[in-house]
C-alpha positions in Angstrom: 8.9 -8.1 33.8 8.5 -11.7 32.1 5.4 -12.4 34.5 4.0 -8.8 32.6 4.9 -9.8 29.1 3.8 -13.4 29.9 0.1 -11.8 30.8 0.2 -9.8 27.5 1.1 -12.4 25.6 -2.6 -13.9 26.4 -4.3 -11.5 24.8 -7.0 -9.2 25.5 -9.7 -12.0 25.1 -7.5 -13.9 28.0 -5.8 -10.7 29.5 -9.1 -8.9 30.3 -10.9 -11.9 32.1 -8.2 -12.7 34.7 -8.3 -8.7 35.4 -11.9 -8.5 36.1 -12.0 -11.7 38.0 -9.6 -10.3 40.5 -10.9 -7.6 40.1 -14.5 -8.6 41.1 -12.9 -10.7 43.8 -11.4 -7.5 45.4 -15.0 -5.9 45.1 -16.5 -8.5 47.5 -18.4 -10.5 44.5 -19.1 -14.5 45.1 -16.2 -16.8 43.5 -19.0 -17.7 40.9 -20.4 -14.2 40.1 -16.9 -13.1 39.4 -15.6 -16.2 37.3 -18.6 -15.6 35.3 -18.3 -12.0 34.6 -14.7 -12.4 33.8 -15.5 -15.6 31.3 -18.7 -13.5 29.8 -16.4 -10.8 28.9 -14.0 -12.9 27.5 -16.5 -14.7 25.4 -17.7 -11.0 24.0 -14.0 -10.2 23.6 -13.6 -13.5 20.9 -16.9 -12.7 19.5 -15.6 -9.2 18.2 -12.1 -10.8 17.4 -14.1 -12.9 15.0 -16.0 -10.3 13.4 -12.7 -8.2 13.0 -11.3 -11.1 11.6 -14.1 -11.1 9.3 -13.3 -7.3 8.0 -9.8 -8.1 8.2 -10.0 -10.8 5.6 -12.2 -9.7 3.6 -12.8 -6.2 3.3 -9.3 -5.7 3.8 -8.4 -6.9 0.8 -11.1 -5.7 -0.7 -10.1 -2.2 0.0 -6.7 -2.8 -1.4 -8.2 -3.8 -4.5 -10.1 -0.3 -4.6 -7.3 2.0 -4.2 -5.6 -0.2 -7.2 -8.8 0.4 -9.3 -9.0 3.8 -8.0 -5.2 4.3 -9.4 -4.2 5.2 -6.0 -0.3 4.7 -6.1 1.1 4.7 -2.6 4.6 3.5 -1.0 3.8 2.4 2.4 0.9 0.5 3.6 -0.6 1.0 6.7 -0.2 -2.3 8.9 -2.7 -1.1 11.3 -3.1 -1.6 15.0 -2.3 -5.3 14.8 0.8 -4.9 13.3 1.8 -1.3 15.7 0.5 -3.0 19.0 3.4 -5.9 19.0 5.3 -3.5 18.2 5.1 -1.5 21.2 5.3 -3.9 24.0 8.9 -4.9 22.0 9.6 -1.5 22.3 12.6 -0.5 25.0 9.3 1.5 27.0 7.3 -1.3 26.8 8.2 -3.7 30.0 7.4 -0.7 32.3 5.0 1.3 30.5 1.5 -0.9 32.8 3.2 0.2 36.0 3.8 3.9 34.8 0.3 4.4 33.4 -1.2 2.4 36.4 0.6 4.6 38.9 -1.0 7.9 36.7 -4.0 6.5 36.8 -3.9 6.1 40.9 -2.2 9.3 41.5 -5.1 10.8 39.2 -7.7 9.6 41.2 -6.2 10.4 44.4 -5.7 13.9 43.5 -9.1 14.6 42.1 -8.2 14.8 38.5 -9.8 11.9 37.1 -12.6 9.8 38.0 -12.2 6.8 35.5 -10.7 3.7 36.8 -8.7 2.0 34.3 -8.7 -1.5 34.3 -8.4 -2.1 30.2 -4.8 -3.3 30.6 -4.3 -4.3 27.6 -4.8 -0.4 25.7 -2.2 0.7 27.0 -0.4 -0.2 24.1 -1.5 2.9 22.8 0.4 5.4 25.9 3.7 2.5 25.2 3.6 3.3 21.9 3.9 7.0 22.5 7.0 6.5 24.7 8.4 3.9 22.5 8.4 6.5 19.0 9.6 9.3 21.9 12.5 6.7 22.6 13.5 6.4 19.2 13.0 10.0 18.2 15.5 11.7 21.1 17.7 8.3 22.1 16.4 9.0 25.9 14.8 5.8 27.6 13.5 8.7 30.4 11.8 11.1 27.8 10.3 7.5 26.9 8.5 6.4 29.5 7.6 10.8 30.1 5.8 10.1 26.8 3.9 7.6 28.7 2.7 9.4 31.4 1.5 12.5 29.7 -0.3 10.3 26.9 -2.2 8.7 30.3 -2.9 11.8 32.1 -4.5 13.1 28.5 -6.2 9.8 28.0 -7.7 9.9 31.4 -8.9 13.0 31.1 -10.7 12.4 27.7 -12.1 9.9 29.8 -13.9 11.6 32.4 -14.8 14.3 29.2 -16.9 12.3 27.1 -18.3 10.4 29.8 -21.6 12.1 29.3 -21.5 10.9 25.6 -21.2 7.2 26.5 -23.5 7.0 29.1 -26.0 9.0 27.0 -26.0 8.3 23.4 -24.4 4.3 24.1 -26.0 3.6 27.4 -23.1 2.9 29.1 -23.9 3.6 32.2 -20.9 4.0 34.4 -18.5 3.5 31.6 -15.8 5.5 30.2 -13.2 5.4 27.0 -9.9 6.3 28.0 -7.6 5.1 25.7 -7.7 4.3 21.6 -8.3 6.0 18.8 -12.1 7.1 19.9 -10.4 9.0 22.7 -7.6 11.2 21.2 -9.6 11.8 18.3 -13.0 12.5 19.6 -11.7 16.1 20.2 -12.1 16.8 16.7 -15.3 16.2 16.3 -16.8 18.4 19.1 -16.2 21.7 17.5 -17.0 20.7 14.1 -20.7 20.2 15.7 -20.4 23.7 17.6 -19.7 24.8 14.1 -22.5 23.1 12.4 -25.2 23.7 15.0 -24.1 27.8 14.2 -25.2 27.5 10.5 -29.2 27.7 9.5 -30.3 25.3 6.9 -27.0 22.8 7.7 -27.9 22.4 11.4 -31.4 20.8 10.5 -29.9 18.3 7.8 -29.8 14.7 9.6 -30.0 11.3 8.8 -29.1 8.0 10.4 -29.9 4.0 10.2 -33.0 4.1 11.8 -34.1 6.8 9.8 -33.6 5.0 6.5 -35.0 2.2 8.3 -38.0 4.9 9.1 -38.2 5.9 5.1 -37.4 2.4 3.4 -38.6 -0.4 5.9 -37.2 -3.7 5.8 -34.8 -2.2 3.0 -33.6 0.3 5.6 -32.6 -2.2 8.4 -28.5 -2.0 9.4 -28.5 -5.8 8.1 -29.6 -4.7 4.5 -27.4 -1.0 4.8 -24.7 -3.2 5.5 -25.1 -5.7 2.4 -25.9 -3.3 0.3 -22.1 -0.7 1.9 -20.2 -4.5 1.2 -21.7 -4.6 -2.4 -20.6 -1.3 -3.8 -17.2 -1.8 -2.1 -17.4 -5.3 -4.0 -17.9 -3.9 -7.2 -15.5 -1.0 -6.7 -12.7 -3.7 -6.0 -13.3 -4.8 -9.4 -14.8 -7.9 -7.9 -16.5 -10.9 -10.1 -20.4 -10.7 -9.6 -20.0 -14.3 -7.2 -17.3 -12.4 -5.1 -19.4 -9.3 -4.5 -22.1 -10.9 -3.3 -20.2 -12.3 -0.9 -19.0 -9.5 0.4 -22.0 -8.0 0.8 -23.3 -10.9 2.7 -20.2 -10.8 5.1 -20.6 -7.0 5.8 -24.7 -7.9 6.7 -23.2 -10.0 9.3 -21.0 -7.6 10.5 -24.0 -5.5 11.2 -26.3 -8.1 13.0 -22.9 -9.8 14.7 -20.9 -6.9 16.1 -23.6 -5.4 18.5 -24.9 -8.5 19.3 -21.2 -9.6 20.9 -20.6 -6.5 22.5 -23.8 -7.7 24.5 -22.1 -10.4 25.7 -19.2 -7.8 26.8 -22.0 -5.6 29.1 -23.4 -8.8 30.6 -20.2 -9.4 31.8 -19.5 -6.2 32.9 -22.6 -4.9 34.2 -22.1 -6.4 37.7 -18.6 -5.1 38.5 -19.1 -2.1 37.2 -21.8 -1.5 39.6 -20.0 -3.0 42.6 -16.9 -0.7 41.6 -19.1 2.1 41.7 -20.9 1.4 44.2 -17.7 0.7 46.8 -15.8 3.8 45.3 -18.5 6.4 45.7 -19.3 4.4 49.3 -15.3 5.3 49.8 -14.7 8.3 48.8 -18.3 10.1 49.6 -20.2 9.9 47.3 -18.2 10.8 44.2 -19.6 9.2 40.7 -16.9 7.1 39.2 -16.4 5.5 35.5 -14.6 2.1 35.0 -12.6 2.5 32.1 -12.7 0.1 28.9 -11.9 -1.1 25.8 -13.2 1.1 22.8 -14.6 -1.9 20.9 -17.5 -1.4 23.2 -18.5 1.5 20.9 -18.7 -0.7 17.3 -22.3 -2.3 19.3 -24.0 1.1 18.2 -25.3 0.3 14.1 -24.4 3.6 13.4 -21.0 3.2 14.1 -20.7 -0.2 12.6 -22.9 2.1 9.4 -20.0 5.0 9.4 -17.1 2.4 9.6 -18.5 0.9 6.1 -19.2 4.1 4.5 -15.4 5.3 5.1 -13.7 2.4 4.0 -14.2 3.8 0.5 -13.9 7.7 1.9 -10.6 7.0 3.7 -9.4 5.9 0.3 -10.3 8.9 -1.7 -9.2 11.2 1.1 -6.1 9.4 0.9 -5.4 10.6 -2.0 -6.2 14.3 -1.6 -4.0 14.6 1.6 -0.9 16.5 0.4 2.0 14.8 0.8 0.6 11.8 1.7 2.4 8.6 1.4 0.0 5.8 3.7 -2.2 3.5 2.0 -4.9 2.8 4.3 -5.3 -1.1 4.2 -4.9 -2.8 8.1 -6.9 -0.4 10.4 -9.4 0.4 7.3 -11.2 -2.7 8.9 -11.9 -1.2 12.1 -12.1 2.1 11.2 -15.4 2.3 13.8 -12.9 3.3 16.3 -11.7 6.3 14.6 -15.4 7.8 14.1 -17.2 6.2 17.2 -16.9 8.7 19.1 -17.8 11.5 17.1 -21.0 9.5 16.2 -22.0 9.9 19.7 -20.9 13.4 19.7 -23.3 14.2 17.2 -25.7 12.0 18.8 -26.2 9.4 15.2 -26.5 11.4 12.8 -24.4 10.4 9.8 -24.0 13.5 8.3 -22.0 15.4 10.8 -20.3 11.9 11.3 -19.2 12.0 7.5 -17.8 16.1 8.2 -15.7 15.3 11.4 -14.8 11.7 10.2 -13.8 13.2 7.2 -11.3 16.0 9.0 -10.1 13.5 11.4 -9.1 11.0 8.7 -6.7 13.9 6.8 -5.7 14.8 10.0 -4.6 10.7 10.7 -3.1 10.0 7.3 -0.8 13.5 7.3 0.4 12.6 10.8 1.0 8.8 9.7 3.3 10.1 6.8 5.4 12.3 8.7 6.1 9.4 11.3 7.1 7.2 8.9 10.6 7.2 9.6 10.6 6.9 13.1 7.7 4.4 12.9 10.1 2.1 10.3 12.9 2.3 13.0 10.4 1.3 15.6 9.9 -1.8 13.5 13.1 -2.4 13.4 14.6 -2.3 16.6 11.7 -4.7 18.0 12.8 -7.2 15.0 9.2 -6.6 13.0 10.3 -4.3 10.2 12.5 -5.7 7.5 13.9 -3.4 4.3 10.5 -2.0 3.2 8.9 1.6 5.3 6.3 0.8 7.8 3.5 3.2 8.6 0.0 2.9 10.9 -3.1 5.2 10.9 -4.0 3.8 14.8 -1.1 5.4 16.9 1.2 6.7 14.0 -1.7 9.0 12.9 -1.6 10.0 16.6 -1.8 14.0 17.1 -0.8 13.4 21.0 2.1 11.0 20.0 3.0 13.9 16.8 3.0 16.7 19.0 4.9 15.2 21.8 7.8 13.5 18.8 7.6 17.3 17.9 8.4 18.9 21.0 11.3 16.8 21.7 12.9 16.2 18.4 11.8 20.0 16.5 11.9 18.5 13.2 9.2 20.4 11.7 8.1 23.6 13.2 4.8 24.2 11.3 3.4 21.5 11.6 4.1 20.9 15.3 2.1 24.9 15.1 -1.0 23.9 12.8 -1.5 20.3 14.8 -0.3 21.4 18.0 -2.8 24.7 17.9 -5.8 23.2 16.6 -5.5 19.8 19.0 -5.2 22.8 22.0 -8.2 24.3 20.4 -10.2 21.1 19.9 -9.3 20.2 23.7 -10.8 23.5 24.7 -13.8 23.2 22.8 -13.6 19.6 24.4 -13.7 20.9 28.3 -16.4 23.6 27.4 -18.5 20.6 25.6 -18.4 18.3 29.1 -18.7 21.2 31.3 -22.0 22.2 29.6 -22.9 18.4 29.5 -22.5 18.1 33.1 -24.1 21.3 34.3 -27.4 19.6 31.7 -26.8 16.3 34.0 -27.3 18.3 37.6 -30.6 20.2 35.8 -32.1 16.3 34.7 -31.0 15.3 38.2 -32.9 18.1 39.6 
């Protein structure tokens, strides 16, 4: 167990190299071809650790500053997913929570239930901290680690579901999402577009970066969007004119920066993914198989990176409209892209569908968030990072999988485990019946 923590203590940008080196080893690569995918990915992995810093540092505050202007008067700040993560591999779930979703990860593929192979190690964090709030919540170390399996086997699934949507709309070929933020909530967003594509007049509405690029030219470029998103978030901080300027300039990199390092990620990965592929579907005859990664590969697409400056501000104002609501978004407002990525590809860039699902998914995150407030401050407790104050996080405490399961377990509140519980069931429906339809649309292009 200390050789496990000791590998997550590297880091993803240290974690995730040594995995695909072995892991490229195993698939028959040359010593060099694999020490250079692994380093490649590594580099791409500090590259977007830089640009999150970036956000972090800048327009976290920033947005902070906002919600003060705005008047917005919450108790508990949200200390994102790099406050939550730690907390998770503390957790009393943690040291065995790799082996568990490992093993339903192999059993999965065995089976025939999944065709994503996992190796984003370090996500996981997500599926531990699902066990670890379960552990809290009913006092039972074995309804714990349950937590973790069932959060994988959903994950997984989600995986193989919106497979069609990264290798279509991202390019990805081969790829999958199984874990974060983009996965459990991309559910959400699939009927909302159903529900759009039903209405006249609404279904035709569209508009994305490249077509403001199309309309305005050089004014219309993500660079410029971006400067121009960092400017009124600037002003609406309250920020001096030198301040806002600079902002604005540090968002414009964000949109040149961000896809260009993700870049550096699918040079890296390009080659084992293909050698996975190819030995798995060699193996097990002829079966198409997705290597499962790391969200971040998502905030490369501009309108992503477009949709995660627009709801910095939006998160804010919906914020205060949630009933009941107690989270003020500040430490995951920076990489709010992971929240909306996926439905971005869902509705295949445009913006406007992006604002109506991003906009349901983010009420959805901040009333969950508030009711695991408690258990979430307990959480940070136990594992030594909470002190007297209330700790809350949109990325894994605005979890509807981790909400439903604390739910079912500890019956606290009935109704809501009955309005979150029905309408995630309903959105997972919607969600099989989207890939189904996507897939039979794969066999006709194939044809």
């Amino acid at each position: 167990m200390q050789f496990i923590q000791y590998v997550l203590d590297l880091g993803p940008s240290v974690m995730l190299p040594v995995v695909i080196i072995i892991l490229s080893l195993i698939l028959r690569q040359s010593f060099g071809k694999a020490v250079r995918s692994g380093i490649m990915i590594g580099v791409g992995f500090v590259g977007i650790n830089l640009v999150i810093g970036l956000l972090l540092d800048n327009l976290g505050p920033a947005a902070k500053d906002m919600a003060q202007n705005f008047g917005v008067s919450l108790q508990v700040v949200d200390i994102g997913w790099p406050g939550a993560s730690p907390m998770a591999w503390a957790s009393h779930v943690g040291s065995l929570a790799i082996p568990i979703a490992v093993a339903v990860n192999v059993v999965m593929l065995i089976v025939g239930w999944t065709r994503v192979v996992n190796i984003d190690i370090w996500n996981i964090w997500h599926m531990t901290f699902t066990g670890a709030m379960l552990q809290i919540a009913t006092g039972s170390w074995t309804i714990g680690l349950i937590g973790v399996a069932i959060h994988a086997a959903i994950v997984y699934k989600l995986g193989d579901w919106f497979a069609p949507v990264v290798e279509r709309y991202f390019g990805l070929e081969g790829v999958a999402i199984p874990h974060g933020t983009s996965a459990y909530l991309g559910p959400l967003a699939v009927p909302i577009d159903w529900l759009i594509e039903k209405i006249p007049g609404l279904k035709k509405i569209n508009f994305n970066a490249e077509k403001v690029e199309e309309k305005l030219g050089v004014l219309g470029e993500p660079m410029i969007i971006g400067g121009v998103l960092g400017i009124v978030i600037g002003f609406l901080a309250g920020y001096e004119t030198k301040s806002v300027l600079q902002l604005g300039i540090q968002m414009a990199a964000v949109m040149v920066l961000m896809p260009r390092v993700v870049k550096c990620i699918m040079e890296g990965l390009i080659p084992v993914a293909e050698a996975a592929k190819s030995l798995l579907e060699k193996k097990f005859s002829g079966k198409k198989f997705y290597i499962g990664l790391d969200p971040a590969l998502l905030l490369g697409d501009s309108q992503v990176v477009a949709a995660s400056l627009l709801f910095v501000p939006l998160t804010i104002i919906i914020a205060m409209i949630v009933p009941g609501n107690k989270v003020l978004p500040f430490g995951d407002l920076a990489t709010i892209g992971f929240f909306v990525a996926m439905a971005v590809g869902i509705h295949k860039g445009n913006l406007f569908r992006t604002l109506i699902s991003g906009f349901v998914i983010m009420f959805m995150t901040l009333w969950i968030s508030t009711q695991t407030i408690g258990l979430h401050t307990q959480l940070a407790k136990v594992t030594g990072a909470g002190g007297a104050s209330q700790v809350a996080s949109l990325d894994q405490g605005g979890s509807p999988i981790t909400y439903i399961l604390i739910q079912i377990f500890e019956q606290t509140n009935i109704p809501g485990l009955l309005v979150i519980g029905l309408i995630y069931a309903a959105c997972l429906v919607f969600t099989y019946l989207y890939y189904k339809k996507q897939k039979a649309q794969n066999v006709e292009t194939d044809a």
